[in-house]
N, C-alpha and C positions, 0 to 999 in steps of 0.2 A: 874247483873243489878237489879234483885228482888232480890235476897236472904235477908235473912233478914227480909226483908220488907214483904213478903206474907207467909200466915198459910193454905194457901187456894188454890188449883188449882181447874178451874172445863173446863171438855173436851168437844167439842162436837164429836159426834160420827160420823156419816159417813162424809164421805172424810178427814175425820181428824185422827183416829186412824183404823176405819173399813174400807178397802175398796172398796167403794161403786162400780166403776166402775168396776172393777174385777171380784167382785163378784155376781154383773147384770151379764156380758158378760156371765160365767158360768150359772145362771140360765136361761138365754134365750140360751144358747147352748142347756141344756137339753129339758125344754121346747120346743123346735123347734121340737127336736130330740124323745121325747114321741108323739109332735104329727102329724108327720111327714109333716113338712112343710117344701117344697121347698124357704126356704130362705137364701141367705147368710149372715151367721152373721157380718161380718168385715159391709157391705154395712148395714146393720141394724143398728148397733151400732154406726156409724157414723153418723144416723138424730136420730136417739133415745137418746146419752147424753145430746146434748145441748137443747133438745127438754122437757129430762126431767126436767133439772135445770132450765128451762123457765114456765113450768107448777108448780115445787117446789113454785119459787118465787109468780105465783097467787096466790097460799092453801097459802102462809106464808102470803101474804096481804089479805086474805080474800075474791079471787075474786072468788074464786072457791071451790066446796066441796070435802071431801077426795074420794069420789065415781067418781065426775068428774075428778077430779087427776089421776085417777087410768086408764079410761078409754080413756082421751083425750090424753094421752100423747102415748097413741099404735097408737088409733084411725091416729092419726096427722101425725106418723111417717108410718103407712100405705098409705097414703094417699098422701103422697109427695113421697114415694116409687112407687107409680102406681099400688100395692098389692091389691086387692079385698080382702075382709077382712069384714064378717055378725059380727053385733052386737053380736051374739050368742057366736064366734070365738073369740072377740075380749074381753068378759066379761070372757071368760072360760081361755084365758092365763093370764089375767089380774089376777084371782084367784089364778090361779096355781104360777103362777110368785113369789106372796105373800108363799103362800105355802112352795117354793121350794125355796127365797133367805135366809133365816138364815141358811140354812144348805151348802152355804158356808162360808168360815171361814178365807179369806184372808187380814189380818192384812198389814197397811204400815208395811215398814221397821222400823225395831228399835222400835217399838213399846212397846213390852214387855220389853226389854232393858230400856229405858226410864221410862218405869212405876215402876220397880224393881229402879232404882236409885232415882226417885220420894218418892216412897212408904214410905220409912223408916221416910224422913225430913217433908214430906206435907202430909194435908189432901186431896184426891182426888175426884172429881165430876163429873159426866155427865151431862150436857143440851142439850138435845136431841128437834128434830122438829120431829123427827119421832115417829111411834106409838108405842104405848105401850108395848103390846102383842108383837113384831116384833124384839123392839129392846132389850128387854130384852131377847130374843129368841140370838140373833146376839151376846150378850156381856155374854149370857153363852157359845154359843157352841165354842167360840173366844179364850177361857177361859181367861178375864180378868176383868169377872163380877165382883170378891172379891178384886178387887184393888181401886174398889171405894165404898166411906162411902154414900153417897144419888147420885141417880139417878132421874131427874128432866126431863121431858117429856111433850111435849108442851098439849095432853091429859088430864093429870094430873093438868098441871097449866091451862088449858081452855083458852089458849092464846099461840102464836109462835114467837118466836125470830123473829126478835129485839124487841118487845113490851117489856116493863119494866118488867113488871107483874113477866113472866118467872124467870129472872134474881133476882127481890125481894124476890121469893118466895124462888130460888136455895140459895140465902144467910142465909134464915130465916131457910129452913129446915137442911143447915147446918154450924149454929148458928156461921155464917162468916162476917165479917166486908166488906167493898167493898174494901175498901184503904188496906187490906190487902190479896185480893183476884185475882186471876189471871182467866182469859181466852183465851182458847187459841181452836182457829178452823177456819175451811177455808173459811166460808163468811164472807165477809168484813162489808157488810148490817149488815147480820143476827147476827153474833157473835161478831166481832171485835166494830161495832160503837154502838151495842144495849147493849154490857159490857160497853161498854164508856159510855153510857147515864145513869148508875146508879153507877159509880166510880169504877169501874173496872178496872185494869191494863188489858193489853191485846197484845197478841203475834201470828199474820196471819202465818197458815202456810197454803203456798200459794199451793195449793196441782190443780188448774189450770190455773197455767204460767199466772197469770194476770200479769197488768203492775206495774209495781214497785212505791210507794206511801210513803207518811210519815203518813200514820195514826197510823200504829203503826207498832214495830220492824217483819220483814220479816223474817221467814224461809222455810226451803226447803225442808229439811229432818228432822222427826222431834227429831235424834239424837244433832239439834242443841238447842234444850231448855238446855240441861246441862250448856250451855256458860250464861244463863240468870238465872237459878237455883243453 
């Protein structure tokens, strides 16, 4: 469906090639487990994802700072939990949290697969919302730092997806046309309709079972980019 037509992939990273969920779950095991709190993870995990990707969305609009990001989305999930939980407790996992997520290292499926069969015919990219320091941390110890040529970080651009800005900048630093550029990741807002708004091709992999849409072509696994590549 692209071939031909694009010189230019660009990724975004968590819940699209890095694991996010996964590899939360693993840093709040430890976490719990260094410091010794009586919580059960499964029962955590389950008000803490959708909880985070509801605070993600405030920081991506602006409504909130990455400090209160960091702290409301424990805070919120303590607190529907019925968990007593000091400010003190609640900045100290918050910390560690950050600490202790880039040292796991759980990749979707097909991941490296995909970037190996990529690599040779396309240029490769990240547009990341996350932080700097963090995710460059996550796409070394991941080890598929060196499969991509610029790495674009919404820090770095002083703006977050979907805002244009991001997207302008990821073309400019590498020196990519839009109509012949692709992106591909799992918010529909953030990545899918914000590459749309400055001529981007663009490929949801839908990585939380939303409902099925025509805004742009769907997949599942992201071994299915080959069939559009």
């Amino acid at each position: 469906m692209f071939e031909n037509r694009v010189t230019d992939v660009f990724f975004d990273l968590d819940h699209t090639l890095w694991d996010f969920d996964k590899n939360s779950a693993l840093t709040f095991q430890k976490i719990f487990k260094d410091q010794k709190l009586d919580i059960a993870l499964p029962d955590f995990l389950e008000v803490y994802m959708p909880a985070n990707l509801k605070f993600w969305k405030l920081f991506r609009e602006e409504k909130i700072t990455k400090t209160e990001l960091r702290y409301q989305r424990l805070k919120s999930v303590f607190d529907i939990m019925g968990y007593v939980a000091s400010d003190d407790l609640i900045n100290l996992l918050s910390e560690e949290y950050i600490n202790h997520l880039s040292s796991f290292n759980t990749l979707f499926p097909n991941t490296i697969e995909v970037l190996d069969y990529l690599q040779p015919k396309y240029k490769l990219h990240i547009i990341t919302n996350g932080f700097q320091e963090v995710q460059d941390k996550k796409l070394r110890n991941s080890g598929i730092h060196s499969y991509f040529d610029q790495i674009i970080d919404s820090e770095m651009a002083g703006v977050k997806k979907p805002n244009p800005i991001i997207f302008n900048l990821a073309l400019s630093r590498a020196d990519a046309l839009p109509e012949k550029s692709l992106m591909i990741g799992d918010s529909l807002e953030a990545d899918i309709m914000g590459a749309q708004s400055v001529g981007l091709h663009t490929i949801h992999f839908n990585a939380h079972k939303e409902k099925t849409h025509t805004v742009a072509p769907i997949i599942y696994d992201l071994q299915e980019i080959k069939s559009f590549l």
